[in-house]
C-alpha positions in Angstrom: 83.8 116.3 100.3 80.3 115.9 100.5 79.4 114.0 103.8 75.9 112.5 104.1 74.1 110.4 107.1 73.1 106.8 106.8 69.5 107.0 107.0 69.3 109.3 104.0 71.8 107.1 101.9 69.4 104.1 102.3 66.5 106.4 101.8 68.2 107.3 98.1 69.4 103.9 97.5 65.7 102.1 98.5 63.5 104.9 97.2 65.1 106.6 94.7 66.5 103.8 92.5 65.8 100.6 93.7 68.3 97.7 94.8 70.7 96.3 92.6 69.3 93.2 93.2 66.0 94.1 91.6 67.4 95.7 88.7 70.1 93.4 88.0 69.0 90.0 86.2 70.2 87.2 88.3 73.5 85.3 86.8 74.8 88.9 85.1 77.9 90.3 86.3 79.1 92.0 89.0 81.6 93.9 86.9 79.6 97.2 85.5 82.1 99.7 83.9 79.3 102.9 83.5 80.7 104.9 85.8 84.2 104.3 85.2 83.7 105.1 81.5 81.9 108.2 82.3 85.2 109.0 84.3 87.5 108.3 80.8 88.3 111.0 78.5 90.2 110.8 75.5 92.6 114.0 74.7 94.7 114.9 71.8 98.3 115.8 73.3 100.8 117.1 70.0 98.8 114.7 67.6 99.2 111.8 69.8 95.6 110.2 71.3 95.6 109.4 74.8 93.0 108.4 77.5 92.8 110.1 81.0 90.2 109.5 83.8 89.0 111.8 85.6 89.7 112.1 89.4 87.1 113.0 91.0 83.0 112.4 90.8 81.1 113.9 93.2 77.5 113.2 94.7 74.7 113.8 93.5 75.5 114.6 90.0 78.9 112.8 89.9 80.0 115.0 87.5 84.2 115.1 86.8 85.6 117.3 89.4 89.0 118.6 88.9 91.5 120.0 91.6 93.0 123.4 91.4 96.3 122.5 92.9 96.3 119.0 91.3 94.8 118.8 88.6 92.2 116.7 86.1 93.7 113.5 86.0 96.2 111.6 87.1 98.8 108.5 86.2 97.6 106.7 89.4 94.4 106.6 88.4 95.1 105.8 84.6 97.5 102.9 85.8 94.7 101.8 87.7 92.0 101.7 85.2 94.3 100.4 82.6 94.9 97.8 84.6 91.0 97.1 84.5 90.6 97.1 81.2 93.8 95.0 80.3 91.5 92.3 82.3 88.4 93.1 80.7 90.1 92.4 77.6 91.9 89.1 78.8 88.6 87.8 80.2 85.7 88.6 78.2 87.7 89.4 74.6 86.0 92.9 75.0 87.4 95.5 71.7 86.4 98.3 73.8 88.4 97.5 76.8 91.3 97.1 74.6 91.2 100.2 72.9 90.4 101.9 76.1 93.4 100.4 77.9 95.6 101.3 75.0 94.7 105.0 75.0 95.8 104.9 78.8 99.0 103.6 78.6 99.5 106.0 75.7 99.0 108.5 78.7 101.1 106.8 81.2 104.0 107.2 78.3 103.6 110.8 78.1 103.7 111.1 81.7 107.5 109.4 82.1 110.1 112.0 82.7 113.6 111.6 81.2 115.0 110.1 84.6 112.6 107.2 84.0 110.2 108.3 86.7 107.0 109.3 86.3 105.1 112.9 86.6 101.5 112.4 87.8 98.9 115.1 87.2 98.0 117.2 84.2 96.0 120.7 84.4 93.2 120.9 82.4 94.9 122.1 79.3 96.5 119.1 79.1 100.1 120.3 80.5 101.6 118.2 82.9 101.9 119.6 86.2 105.6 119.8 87.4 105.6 121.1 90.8 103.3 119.8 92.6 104.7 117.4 95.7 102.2 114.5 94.8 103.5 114.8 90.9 107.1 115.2 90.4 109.1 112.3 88.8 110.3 110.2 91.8 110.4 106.9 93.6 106.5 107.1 94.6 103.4 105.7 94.2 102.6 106.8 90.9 105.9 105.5 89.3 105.1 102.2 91.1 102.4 102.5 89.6 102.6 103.5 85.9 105.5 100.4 85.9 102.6 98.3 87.1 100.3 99.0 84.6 102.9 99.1 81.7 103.8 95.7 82.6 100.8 94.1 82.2 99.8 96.3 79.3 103.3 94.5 77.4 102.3 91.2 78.5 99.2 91.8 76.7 100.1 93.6 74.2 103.2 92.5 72.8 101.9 89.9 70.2 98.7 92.1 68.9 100.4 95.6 68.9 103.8 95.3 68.1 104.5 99.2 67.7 103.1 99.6 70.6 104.3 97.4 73.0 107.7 98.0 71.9 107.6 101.9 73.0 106.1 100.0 76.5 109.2 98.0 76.4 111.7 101.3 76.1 109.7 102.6 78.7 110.2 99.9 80.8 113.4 99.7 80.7 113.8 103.0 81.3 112.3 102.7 84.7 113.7 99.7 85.6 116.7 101.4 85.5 115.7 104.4 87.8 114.2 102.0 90.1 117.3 100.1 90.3 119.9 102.9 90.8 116.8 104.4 93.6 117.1 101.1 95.6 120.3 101.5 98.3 123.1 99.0 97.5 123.3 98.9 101.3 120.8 97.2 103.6 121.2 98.9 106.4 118.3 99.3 109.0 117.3 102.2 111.4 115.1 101.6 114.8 112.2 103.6 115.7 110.2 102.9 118.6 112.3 99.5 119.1 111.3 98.4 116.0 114.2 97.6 113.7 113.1 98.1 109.8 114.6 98.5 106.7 116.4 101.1 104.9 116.6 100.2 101.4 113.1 100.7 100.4 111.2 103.0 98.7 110.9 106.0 101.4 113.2 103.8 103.9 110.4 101.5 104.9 107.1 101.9 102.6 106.7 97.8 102.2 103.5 98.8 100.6 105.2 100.7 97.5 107.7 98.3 97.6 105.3 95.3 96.5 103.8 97.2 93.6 107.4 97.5 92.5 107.5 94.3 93.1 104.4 93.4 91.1 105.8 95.6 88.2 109.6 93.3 88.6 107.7 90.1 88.7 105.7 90.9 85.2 108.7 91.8 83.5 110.7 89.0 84.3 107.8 86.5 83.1 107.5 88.4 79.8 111.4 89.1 78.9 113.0 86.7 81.5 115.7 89.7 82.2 117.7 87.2 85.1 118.9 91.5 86.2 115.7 92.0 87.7 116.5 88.6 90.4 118.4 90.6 92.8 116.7 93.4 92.6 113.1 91.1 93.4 115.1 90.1 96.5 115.8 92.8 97.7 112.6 94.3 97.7 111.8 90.6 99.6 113.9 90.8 102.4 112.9 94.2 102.8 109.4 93.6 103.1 109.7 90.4 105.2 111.3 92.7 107.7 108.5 94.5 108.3 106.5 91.2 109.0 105.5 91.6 112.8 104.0 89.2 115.3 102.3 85.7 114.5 99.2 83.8 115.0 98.7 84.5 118.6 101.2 87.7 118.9 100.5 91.5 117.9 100.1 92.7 114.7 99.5 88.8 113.9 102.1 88.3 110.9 101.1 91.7 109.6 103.3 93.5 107.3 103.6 96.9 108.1 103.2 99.8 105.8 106.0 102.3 106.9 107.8 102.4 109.9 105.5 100.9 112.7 102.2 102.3 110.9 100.0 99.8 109.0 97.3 101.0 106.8 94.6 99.1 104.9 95.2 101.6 101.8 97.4 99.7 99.4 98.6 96.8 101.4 99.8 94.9 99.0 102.5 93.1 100.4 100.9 89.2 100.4 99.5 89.5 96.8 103.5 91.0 96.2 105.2 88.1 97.6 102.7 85.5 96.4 103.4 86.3 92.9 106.9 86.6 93.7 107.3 83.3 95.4 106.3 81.5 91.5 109.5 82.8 90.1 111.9 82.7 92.9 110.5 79.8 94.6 111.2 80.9 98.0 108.6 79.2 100.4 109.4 82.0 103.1 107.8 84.0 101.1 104.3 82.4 100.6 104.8 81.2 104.2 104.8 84.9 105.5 102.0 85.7 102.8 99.9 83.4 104.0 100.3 83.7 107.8 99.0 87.1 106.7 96.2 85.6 105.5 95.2 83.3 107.7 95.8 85.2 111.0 95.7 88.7 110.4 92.7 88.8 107.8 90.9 86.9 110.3 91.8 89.4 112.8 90.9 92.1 110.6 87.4 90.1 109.8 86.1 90.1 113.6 87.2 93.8 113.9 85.0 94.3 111.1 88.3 96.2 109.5 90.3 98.7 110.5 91.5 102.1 108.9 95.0 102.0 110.5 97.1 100.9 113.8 100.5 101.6 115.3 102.4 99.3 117.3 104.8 99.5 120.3 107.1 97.5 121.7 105.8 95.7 124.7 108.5 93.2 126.4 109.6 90.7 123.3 106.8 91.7 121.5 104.4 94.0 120.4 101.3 96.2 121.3 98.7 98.1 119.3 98.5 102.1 119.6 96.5 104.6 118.2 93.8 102.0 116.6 91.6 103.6 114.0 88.5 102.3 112.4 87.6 104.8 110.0 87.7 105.8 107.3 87.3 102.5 105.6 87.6 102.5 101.1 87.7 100.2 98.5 91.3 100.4 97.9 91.7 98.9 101.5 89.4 95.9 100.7 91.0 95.1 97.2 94.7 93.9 97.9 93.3 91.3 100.7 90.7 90.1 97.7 93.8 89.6 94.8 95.9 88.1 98.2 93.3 85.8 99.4 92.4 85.1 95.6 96.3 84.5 94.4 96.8 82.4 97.6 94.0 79.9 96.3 95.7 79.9 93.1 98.9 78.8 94.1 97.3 76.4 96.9 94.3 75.5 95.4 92.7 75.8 99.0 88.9 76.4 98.6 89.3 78.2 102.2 91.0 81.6 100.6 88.5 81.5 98.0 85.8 81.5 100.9 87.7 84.1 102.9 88.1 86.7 99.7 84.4 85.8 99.0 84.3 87.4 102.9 86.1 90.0 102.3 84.2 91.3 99.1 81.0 91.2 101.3 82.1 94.7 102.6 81.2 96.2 99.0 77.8 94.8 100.2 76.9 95.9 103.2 79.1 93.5 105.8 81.1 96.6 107.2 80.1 99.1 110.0 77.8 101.2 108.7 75.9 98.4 107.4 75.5 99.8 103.4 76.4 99.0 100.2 79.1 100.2 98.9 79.4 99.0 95.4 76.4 99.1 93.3 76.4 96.4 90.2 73.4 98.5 88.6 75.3 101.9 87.9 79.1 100.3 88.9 79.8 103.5 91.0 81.3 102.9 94.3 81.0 105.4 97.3 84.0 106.8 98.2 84.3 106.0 102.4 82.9 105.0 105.2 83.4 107.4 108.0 81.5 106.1 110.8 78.8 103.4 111.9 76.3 106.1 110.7 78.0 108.1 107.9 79.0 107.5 104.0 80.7 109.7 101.7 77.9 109.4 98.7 81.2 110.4 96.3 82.5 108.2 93.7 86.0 109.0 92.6 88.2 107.2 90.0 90.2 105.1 92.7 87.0 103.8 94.9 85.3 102.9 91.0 88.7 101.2 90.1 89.3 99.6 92.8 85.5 98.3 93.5 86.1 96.9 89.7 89.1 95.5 90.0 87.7 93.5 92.8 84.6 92.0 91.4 87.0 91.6 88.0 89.2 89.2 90.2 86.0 87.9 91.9 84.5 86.5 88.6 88.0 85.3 87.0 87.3 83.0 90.2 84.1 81.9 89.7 82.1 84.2 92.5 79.4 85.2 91.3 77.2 88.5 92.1 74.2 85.9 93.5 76.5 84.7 96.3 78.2 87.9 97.2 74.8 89.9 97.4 72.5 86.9 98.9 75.3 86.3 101.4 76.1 89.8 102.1 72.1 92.0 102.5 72.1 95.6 103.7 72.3 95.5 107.8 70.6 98.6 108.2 
């Protein structure tokens, strides 16, 4: 991965192409799909049409990049992008986005194994790769995932393309019934470090893939109001409660932990989880603990400019931070607070967590450590990392792209525009 120092970033980004806020016309979007669409591919698998996008894009051609042990593409990545598009199509009415989206979850259907799982990369002659440890059909990430995306791709879908959304459904079902026989009928818990967490999630304790099978439960039971999927949404609740730690003036400040006593800012999803959960259970433990989240650990993270990752240890009746890291920092840290933060002014209709994701966003431009922007509205690419107060990774992969989108998507749907975010939010260095 191509590593390149701060002054020389701003020297290409000043110098060589101008900022976005000179190219882009005030009032126009923040959402600009160019890159991502460079990254999308359609193939032809046995007759069948199917979309894929391309992993990586490197600096300073940002050509697709494939990986020899990997793979091209990916189902994480597709979810994700198909997950963009779905929006694009719900918000602007945009034909492309639909067909784009479609010819995704095509590929997320190819990918499901007979168990119901899902594998996740394909070589570059289109065969899926089996073996790999990051792409066999399990209870992972990319299942998570691919159940995400095929969720909202019915909700969408079901009343324009019936054929379809009806091989989404099978699909669904499917994996809703691998995920159901994966989750432990026991809730035992285990201790590590004086800690007592869960069992019964996915890898014991990962409360982060646990909300985005959460997310995927949540969909289905709006659309097909399967009452099956109610204990199996608790569940994954108490779970994920459990690994709530400390409060407003104690360590991790109402925090929920990723796995074990680690938290990460990659894929914390937990607060967005349980706020969409709480409108069909209508539990107010859960958007209580989702919005202590929000209120005292956001703010934490907000004065630390953000963090990579923490540990914690107990300390007496509480809790203490070890091994603190700052870097790296990505997009897909920054975008579960934004959909939290947003979500939480939905339900609350609390202008204060539409100002604090408004916050959060300005890390894309240039209100993080190293002082840069990240995302640029004039091209859409999104660099890939943040290493240090004085370094960038000038890459843009599918999942920074995505996940920069999917941000400024839920940004607009809100009624933030780009003039705030980048007015508020200049280049610091």
């Amino acid at each position: 991965m191509k590593i390149i120092l701060l002054a020389l970033i701003i020297l290409i980004i000043t110098s060589g192409c101008g900022s976005a806020e000179k190219r882009i016309p005030d009032g126009s979007s923040l959402v600009n799909s160019s890159h991502l669409d460079s990254l999308y591919e359609e193939i032809n698998v046995n007759g069948k049409l199917m979309g894929i996008i391309h992993i990586y894009s490197n600096y300073p051609d940002y050509k697709w990049i494939g990986d020899e042990d990997e793979g091209i593409a990916c189902v994480d990545d597709a979810a994700r992008a198909a997950v963009f598009y779905l929006g694009n199509y719900e918000f602007k009415k945009d034909a492309n986005s639909l067909l784009k989206a479609e010819r995704l979850l095509e590929f997320l259907l190819f990918m499901q194994a007979d168990t119901g799982f899902f594998y996740n990369f394909i070589f570059p002659d289109h065969s899926i790769n089996t073996t790999h440890k990051n792409s066999i059909p399990s209870a992972d990430w990319w299942s998570w995932r691919a159940m995400w995306a095929l969720s909202e791709g019915y909700k969408d879908l079901k009343d324009i393309k019936p054929e379809l959304s009806a091989r989404i459904s099978a699909a669904l079902v499917k994996a809703v019934s691998a995920a159901e026989q994966f989750l432990p009928a026991e809730e035992n818990t285990e201790e590590i470090n004086g800690i007592q967490l869960p069992e019964w999630l996915p890898a014991a304790s990962a409360s982060d893939q646990a909300a985005v099978l959460l997310l995927a439960f949540t969909n289905i039971y709006e659309e097909t109001g399967d009452t099956a999927l109610i204990p199996y949404s608790e569940k994954l609740c108490r779970g994920i409660l459990m690994m709530k730690k400390g409060d407003s003036t104690e360590v991790p400040y109402g925090a929920f932990l990723s796995w074990q006593n680690v938290w990460h800012a990659y894929g914390s999803s937990q607060s967005y989880a349980l706020l969409k959960a709480y409108k069909i259970l209508k539990r107010s433990d859960l958007k209580t603990a989702a919005l202590n989240e929000i209120n005292f650990f956001y703010d934490f993270l907000l004065k630390k400019n953000f963090l990579n990752s923490f540990e914690i240890v107990k300390e007496g009746s509480g809790f203490s931070f070890s091994k603190e890291e700052r870097f790296s920092q990505i997009a897909y840290g920054i975008r579960p607070m934004i959909f939290a933060c947003l979500e939480a002014f939905s339900i609350t209709k609390d202008t204060a967590y539409a100002v604090k994701a408004e916050e959060i966003a300005g890390w894309f431009f240039g209100k993080n450590p190293a002082g840069a922007r990240m995302y640029n509205p004039s091209d859409g690419k999104c660099f890939d990392g943040i290493n240090s107060e004085t370094e960038l990774n000038l890459n843009s992969g599918a999942e920074s792209t995505i996940e920069a989108l999917l941000s400024m998507q839920m940004l607009e749907r809100y009624g933030i525009d780009r003039n705030v975010l980048m007015k508020k939010n200049p280049d610091q260095k």
